[in-house]
C-alpha positions in Angstrom: -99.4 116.4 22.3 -100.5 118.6 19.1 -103.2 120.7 18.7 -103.9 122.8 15.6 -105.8 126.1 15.9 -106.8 128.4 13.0 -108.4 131.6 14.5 -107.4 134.2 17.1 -108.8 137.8 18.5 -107.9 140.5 16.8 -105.4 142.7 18.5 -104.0 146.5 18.2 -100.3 146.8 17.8 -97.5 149.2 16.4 -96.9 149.3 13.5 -94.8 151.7 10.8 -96.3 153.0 7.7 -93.5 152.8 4.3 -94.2 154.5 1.3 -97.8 154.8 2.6 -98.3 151.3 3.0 -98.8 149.4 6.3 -95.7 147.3 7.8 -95.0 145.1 10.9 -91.8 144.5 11.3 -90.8 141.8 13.8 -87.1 141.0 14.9 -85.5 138.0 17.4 -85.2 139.1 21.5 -82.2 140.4 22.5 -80.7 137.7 24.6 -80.9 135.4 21.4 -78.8 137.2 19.4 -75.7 138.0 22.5 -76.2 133.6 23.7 -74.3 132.9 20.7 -71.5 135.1 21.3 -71.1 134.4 24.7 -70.8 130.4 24.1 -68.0 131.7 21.7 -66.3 133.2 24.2 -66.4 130.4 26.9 -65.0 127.8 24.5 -62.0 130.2 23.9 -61.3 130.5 27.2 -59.8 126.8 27.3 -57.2 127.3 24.8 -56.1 130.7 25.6 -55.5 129.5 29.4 -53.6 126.8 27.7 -51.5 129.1 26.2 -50.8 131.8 29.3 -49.7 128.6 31.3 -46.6 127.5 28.5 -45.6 130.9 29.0 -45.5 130.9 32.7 -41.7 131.0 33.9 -40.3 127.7 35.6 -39.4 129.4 38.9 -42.8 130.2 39.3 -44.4 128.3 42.7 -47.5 127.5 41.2 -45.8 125.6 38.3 -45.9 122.4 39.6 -49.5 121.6 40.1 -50.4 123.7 37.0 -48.3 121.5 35.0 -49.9 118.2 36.9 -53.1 119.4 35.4 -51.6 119.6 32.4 -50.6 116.2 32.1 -53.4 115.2 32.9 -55.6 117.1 30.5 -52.7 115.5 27.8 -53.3 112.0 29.2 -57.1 112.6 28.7 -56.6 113.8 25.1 -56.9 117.1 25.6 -54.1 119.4 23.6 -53.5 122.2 23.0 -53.6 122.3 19.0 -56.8 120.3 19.3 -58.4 123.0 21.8 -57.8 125.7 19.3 -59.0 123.7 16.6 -62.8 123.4 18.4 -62.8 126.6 19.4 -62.5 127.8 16.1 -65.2 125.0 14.1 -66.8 126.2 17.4 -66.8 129.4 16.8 -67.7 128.9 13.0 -70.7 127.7 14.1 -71.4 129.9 16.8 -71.3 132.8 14.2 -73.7 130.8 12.1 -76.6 131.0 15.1 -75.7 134.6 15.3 -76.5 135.4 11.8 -79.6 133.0 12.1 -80.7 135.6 14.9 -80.2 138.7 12.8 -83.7 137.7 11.0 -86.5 139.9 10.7 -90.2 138.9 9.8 -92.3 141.8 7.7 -96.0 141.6 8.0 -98.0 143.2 5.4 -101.5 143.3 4.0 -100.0 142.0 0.7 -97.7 139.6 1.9 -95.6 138.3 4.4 -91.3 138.2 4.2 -88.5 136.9 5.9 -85.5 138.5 5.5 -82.0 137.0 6.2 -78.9 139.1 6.0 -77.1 138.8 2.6 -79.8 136.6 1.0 -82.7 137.5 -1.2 -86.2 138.2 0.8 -88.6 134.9 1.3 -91.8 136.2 0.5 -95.1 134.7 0.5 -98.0 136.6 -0.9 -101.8 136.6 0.9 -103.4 135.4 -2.6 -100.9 132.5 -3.0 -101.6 131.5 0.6 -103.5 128.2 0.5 -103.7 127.2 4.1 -102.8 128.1 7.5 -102.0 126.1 10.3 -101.5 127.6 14.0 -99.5 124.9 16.0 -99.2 124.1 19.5 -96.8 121.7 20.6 -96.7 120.0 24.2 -93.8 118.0 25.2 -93.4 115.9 28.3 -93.5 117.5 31.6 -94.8 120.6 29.7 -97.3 123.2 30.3 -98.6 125.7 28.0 -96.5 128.7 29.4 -93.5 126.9 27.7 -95.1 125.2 24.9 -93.9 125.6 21.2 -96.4 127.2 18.9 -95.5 127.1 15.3 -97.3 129.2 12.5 -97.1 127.5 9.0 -98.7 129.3 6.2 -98.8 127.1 2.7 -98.8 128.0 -0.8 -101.3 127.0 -3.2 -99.0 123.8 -5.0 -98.0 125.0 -9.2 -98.5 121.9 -11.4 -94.4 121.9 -11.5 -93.9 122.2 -7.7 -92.9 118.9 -5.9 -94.1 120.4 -2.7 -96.2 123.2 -1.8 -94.1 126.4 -0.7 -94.9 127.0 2.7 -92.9 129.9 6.2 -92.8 128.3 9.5 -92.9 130.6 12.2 -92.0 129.8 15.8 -92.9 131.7 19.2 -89.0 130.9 20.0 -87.7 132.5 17.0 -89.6 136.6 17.0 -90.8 138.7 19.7 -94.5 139.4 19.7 -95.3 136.0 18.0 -99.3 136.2 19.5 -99.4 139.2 17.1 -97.7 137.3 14.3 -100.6 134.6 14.2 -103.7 137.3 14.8 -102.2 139.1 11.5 -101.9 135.6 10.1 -105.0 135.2 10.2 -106.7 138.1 10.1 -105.3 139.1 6.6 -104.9 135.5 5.7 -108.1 133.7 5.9 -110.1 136.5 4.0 -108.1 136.4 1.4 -108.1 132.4 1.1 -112.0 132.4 1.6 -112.2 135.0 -1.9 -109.9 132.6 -3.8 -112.1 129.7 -2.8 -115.5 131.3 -3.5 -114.2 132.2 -7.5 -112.9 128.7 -7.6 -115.9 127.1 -6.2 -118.0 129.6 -8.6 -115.9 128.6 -11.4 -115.8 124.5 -11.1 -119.4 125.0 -9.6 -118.7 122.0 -7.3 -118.0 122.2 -3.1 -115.5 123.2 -1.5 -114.5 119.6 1.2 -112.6 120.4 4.0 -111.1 116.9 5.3 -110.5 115.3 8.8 -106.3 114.7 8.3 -103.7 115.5 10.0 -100.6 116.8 8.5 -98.5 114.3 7.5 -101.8 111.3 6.7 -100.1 110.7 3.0 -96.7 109.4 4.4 -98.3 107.7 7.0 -100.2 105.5 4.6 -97.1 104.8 2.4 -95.4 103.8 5.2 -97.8 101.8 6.1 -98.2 99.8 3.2 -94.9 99.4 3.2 -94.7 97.9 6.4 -97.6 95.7 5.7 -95.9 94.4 2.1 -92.7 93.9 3.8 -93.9 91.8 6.7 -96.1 89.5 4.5 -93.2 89.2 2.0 -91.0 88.0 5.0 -94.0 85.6 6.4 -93.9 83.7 3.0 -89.9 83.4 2.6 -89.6 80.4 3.9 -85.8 80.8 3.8 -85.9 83.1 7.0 -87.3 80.8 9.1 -85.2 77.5 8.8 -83.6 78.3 11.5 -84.9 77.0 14.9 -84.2 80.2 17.0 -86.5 82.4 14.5 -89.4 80.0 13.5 -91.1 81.1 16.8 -91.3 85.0 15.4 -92.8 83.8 11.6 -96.6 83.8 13.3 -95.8 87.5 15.0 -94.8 88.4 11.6 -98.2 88.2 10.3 -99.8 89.9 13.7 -97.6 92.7 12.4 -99.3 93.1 9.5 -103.0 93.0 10.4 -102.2 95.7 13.0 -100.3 97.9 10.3 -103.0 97.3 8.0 -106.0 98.1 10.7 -104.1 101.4 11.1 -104.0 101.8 7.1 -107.7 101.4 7.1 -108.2 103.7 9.5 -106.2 106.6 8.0 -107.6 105.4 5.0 -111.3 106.5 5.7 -112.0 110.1 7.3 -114.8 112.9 7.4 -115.0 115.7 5.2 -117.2 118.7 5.6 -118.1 120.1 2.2 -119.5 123.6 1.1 -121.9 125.4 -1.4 -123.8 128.6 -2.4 -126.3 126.5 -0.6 -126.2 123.8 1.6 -123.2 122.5 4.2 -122.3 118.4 3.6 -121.2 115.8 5.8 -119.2 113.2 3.9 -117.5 110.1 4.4 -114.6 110.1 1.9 -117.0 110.7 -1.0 -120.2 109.6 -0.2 -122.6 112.2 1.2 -124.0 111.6 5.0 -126.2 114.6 5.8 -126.5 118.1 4.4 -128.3 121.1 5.9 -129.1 124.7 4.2 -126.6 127.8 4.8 -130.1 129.3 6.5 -130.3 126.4 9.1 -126.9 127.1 10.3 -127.4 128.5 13.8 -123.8 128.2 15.5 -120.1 127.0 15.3 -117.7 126.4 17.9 -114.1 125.4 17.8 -111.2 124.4 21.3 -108.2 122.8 20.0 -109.0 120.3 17.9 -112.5 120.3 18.9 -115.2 121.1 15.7 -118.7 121.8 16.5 -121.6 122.9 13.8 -125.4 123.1 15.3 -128.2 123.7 12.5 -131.9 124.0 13.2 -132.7 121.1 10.9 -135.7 118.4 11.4 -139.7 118.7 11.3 -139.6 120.5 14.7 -137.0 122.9 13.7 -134.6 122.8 17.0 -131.2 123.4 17.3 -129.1 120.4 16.9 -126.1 119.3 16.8 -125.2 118.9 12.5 -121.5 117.8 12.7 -118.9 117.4 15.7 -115.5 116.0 15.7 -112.6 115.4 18.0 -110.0 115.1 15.4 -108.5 118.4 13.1 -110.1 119.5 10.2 -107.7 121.0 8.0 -108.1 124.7 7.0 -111.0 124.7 9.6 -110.6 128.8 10.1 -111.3 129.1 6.2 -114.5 127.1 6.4 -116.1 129.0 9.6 -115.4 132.1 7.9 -117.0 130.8 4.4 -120.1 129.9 6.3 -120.2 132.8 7.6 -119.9 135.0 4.5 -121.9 132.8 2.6 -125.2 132.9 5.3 -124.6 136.5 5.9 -124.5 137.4 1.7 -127.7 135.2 1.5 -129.5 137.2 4.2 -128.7 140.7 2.7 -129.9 139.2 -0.6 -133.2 138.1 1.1 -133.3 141.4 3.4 -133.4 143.5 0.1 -137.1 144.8 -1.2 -138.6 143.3 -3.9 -138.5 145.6 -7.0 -142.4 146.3 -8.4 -142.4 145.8 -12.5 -143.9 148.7 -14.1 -146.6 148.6 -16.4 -147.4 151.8 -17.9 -144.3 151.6 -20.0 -145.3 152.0 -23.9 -144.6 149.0 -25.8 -141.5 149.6 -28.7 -143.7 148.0 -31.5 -147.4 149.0 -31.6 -149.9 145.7 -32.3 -152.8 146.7 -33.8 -156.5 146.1 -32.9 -158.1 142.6 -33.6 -160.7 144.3 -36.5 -157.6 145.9 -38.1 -155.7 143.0 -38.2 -158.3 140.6 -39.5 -159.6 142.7 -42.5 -155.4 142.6 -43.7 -155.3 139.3 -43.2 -158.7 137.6 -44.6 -159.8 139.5 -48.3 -163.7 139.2 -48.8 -164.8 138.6 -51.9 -166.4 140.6 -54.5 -169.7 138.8 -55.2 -170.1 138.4 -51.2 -169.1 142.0 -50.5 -172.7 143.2 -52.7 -176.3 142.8 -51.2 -178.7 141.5 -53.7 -182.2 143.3 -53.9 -185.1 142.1 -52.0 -187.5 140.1 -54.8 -191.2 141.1 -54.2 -194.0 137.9 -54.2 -197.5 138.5 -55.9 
């Protein structure tokens, strides 16, 4: 059983401060690094007692039955030469899981590195850091004391990558691997959510978070591949001439409608998409609901549980706006871009409203109306004189 989680507490721990900058420095237990070595030494131990027992005089009493067991390790295939050749690919290998151990993991708020002895640092910086993924891995008959939790941070894929650049991290591998993951994420997600906002502010379209699992895209090419092959052999008629196989040609094509029901069904998910403005629910492509960054009243997240409540509706309750079962990749980045978003849009609506002023003089004075119609309209002489009154007798 998998689940995927993408936020954790945040958590106090020591750290050491190089060339004034903040570094957590994590290293393998103990016990890993001296279980190599030991197994090294126990293989040895059946070659060397091979050897002390040629050398043991032929008077001695015990001779006899040390050299039955001899023979029979000889009848059984097991030599001497051969011993010492194990021990020593044994060893070779042994030696490799020792210098596997001698690992150390560097946490800083720039980047994070893994360093191997005599090879170049891995390092992986925050602002190249596309998505993080947190883990946790239930086998059989297992609880979550001894579960595996694994910590995969990806790159952002280059247009000349095959494969996005991505450091897996597992709880079996450093000590103090709960602290790995809250650093993770704590320097992590911010700095994914401030690439995403100048992207989304660039392309001016939403940001979609889908509803896949790791691994969906092989899935589906397998698939398909399963479904071509199996209707390929349904209609080769050579492969079932025979008697003992024409029985299996109908189960053939069973096959494929069950591999293709599974292709249509990874073929279709949710995505939850994301504005300056509003929150989406989408099918593939096609917009279901949306609801306003204001309307959002409260997220919750267990596992692979996703839960979004908005106050949307006539009446204005709180209900339920989007709720899945299933893992939403990069979820952590999208709780924390709602969140940033609705709280940027409240300080925006929080701030007074600034009064326009309007005593300021105006650069280029207008004149008055009478001015400006005398320079504009030009009486006339004869108009502009009054003719004398003419007396009546």
């Amino acid at each position: 059983m998998r689940k995927y989680e993408q936020n954790a507490p945040a958590t106090e721990i020591i750290s050491t401060r190089v060339k004034d900058q903040v570094r957590y420095v994590f290293r393998t237990p103990l016990w890993r690094k001296l279980l190599p070595l030991f197994l090294a030494g126990v293989v040895w131990i059946v070659p060397l007692v091979l050897d002390y027992i040629s050398r043991i005089p032929a008077g001695h009493p015990a001779v006899a039955v040390i050299k039955s067991g001899v023979v029979w390790l000889a009848d059984h295939g097991i030599l001497q030469h051969r011993t010492v050749i194990v021990a020593w690919v044994w060893l070779a290998l042994m030696l490799v899981w020792f210098w596997r151990e001698l690992a150390t993991l560097t946490v800083t708020p720039v980047s994070i590195i893994r360093k191997m002895p005599l090879l170049p640092a891995r390092e992986l910086k925050w602002n190249d850091a596309d998505e993080i993924l947190i883990e946790h891995v239930e086998r059989i008959w297992e609880g979550k004391a001894t579960a595996m939790r694994e910590l995969k941070v990806y790159a952002v894929r280059r247009f000349f990558d095959l494969r996005r650049r991505r450091m897996r991290i597992t709880n079996r591998q450093f000590e103090g691997f709960h602290q790995v993951e809250r650093l993770a994420v704590q320097i992590s997600v911010p700095a994914i959510c401030r690439r995403k906002m100048a992207e989304m502010d660039r392309r001016r379209r939403p940001l979609f978070f889908s509803q896949r699992e790791p691994g969906t895209n092989l899935r589906l090419v397998l698939y398909l591949a399963a479904i071509v092959a199996l209707v390929m052999a349904f209609l080769l008629d050579k492969l079932w001439l025979s008697p003992t196989f024409e029985p299996y040609r109908l189960w053939t094509l069973y096959a494929a409608v069950f591999f293709g029901l599974l292709f249509v069904r990874k073929l279709f998910y949710y995505q939850v998409g994301i504005d300056r403005h509003n929150v989406y629910v989408m099918l593939n492509s096609m917009v279901l609901r949306k609801a306003p960054i204001e309307a959002i009243s409260g997220m919750r997240s267990n596992g692979n549980k996703l839960g979004i409540e908005a106050r949307i509706g006539r009446d204005g309750a709180e209900k339920t706006f989007f709720s899945t079962r299933r893992f939403i990749r990069n979820r952590g980045v999208l709780l924390h871009l709602i969140r940033e978003i609705r709280d940027q849009r409240k300080r925006t609506d929080e701030k007074p409203i600034t009064l326009v002023r309007t005593d300021i003089p105006v650069p280029v004075p207008v004149p008055a109306p009478a001015e400006t119609m005398e320079a504009a309209v030009e009486i006339p002489e004869t108009l502009a004189e009054t003719p004398e009154p003419v007396e009546e007798s």
